[in-house]
N, C-alpha and C positions, 0 to 999 in steps of 0.2 A: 259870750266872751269872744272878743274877736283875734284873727292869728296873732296879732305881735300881743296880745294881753298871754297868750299861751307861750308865745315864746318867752317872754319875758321873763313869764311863772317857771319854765323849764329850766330858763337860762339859771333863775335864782337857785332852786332845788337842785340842781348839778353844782352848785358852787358852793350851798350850803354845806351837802353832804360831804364834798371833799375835803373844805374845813373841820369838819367835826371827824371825819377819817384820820387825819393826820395829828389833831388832839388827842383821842384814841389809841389810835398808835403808839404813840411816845411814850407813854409808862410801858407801854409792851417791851420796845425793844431796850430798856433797863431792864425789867425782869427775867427775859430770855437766857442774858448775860448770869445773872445770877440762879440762876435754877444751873447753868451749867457747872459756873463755880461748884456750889454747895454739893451738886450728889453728880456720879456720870451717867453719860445715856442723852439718851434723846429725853430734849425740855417740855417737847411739842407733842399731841396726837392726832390724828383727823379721826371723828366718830361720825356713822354713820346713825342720824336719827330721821324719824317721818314727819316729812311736811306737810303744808296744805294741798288737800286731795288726795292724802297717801304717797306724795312723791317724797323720795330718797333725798336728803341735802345732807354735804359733808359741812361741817364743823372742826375749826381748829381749837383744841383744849392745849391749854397749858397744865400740865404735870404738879401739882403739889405734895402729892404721899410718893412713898416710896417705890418702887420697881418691886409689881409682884403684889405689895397691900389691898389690891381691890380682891385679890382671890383669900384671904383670911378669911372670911367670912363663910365663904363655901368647903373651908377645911374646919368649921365649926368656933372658932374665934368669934367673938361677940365686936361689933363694925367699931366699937371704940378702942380695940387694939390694935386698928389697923393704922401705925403710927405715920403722923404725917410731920413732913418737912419743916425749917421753922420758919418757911416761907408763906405754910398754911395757912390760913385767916382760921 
């Protein structure tokens, strides 16, 4: 392959993803909006999960149950009373 066939390939995959970033996007920042309406609090959370070769990557979740619902289940509540928002799929 020669450089400008690599640049080329670059150039396209940088302009793809940006595309498909900003499609992505856009239902995001509708939803945001309404996750604040509907309940207060932060709409947002960063989680830490394990990547490839065990390295740490942060994740942003968006919020669909309630504030406090992920711990019902640890106080003996069976995971389908952990009542979610009616934003929840």
């Amino acid at each position: 392959m020669t450089a400008s066939l690599k640049l080329e390939e670059r150039v396209w995959n940088v302009l793809f993803s940006r595309i498909v970033g900003v499609i992505l996007l856009s239902p995001t920042c509708l939803i945001i909006p309404a996750i604040e309406l509907k309940r207060p609090g932060d709409p947002s959370c960063i989680q830490e999960r394990i990547g490839k070769n065990g390295k740490t990557i942060s994740i942003l979740k968006l919020r669909t149950m309630r504030k406090g619902a992920d711990h019902l289940e640890q106080m003996g509540m069976p995971e389908c009373m952990a009542e979610k928002t009616k934003l929840a799929v």
